[in-house]
Every structure is written in C-alpha cells, then in structure tokens.
N, C-alpha and C positions, 0 to 999 in steps of 0.2 A: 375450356372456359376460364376466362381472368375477372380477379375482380380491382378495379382502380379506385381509389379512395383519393378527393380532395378535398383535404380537411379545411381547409380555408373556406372555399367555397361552399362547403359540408355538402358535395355533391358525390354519389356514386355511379359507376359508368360497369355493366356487367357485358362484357364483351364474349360472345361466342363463338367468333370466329375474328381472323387476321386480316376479313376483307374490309375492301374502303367503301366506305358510306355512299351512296348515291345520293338518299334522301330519307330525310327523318321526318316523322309523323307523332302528334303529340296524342299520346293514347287519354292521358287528363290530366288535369292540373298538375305540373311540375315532374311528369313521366311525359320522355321521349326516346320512342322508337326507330335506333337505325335500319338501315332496310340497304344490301346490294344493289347491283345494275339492275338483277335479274327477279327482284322480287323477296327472300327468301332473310327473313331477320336477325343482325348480324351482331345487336347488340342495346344493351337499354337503359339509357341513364335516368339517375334518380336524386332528384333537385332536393334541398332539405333533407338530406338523409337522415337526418338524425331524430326529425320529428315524422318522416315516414315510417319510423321502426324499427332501424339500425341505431341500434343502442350505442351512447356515448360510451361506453364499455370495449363493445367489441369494437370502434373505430380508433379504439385507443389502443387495445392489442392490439390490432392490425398492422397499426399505427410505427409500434415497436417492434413488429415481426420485420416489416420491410426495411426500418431502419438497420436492421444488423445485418443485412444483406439476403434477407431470406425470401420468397413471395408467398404468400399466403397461404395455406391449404385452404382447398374448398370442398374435403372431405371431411 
C-alpha cells in the first residue's frame, strides 16, 4: 500500500496496488474509486483531504518525510 499526497491540490490518492486503472467509480462526494480490467479495487483518491480528516499536521509531516528522500511509513 502507498500513500501519495498532493498538497496543492489537497488531494490524497491510497494506492493498493501497482495496477493500471481501467475505471473509476465515485463512491460520494469527492471519493473516487479505481478498479482494474478485472474488477478487483486498486486504489482510492480523496479530493479535500484535509477537510476529509487528514489533518493539516500529518500532511505536513508527510510532507517533510518525502522531501528528504524517505516515503512514508504506513505503520
């Protein structure tokens, strides 16, 4: 699992896998779900992240973890 943070955008994308999207489906307002060829969800971006409840905090560590070359832990 990866998580991609675009701060500009203040959009988060949780990726579960390294497949390529076939087609996305918007589960509600500002949540959209990728999905494979073959059905099976591959990953789920999150529009406003920061008013969905990823804290200006933690996208701000994050922020600086990736900048010094690190990726995130997601443990």
């Amino acid at each position: 699992m990866k998580l991609e943070l675009e701060l500009e955008a203040n959009a988060a994308y949780f990726e579960m896998t390294d497949a390529e999207a076939a087609s996305t489906q918007a589960i509600e307002s500002g949540r959209l779900a990728d999905c494979d060829a073959e059905g099976p969800l591959i990953g789920i971006e999150v529009l406003s992240a920061a008013s969905a409840g990823l804290s200006s905090i933690w996208i701000t560590s994050l922020s600086k973890t990736q900048t010094r070359g690190r990726a995130p832990s997601m443990r």
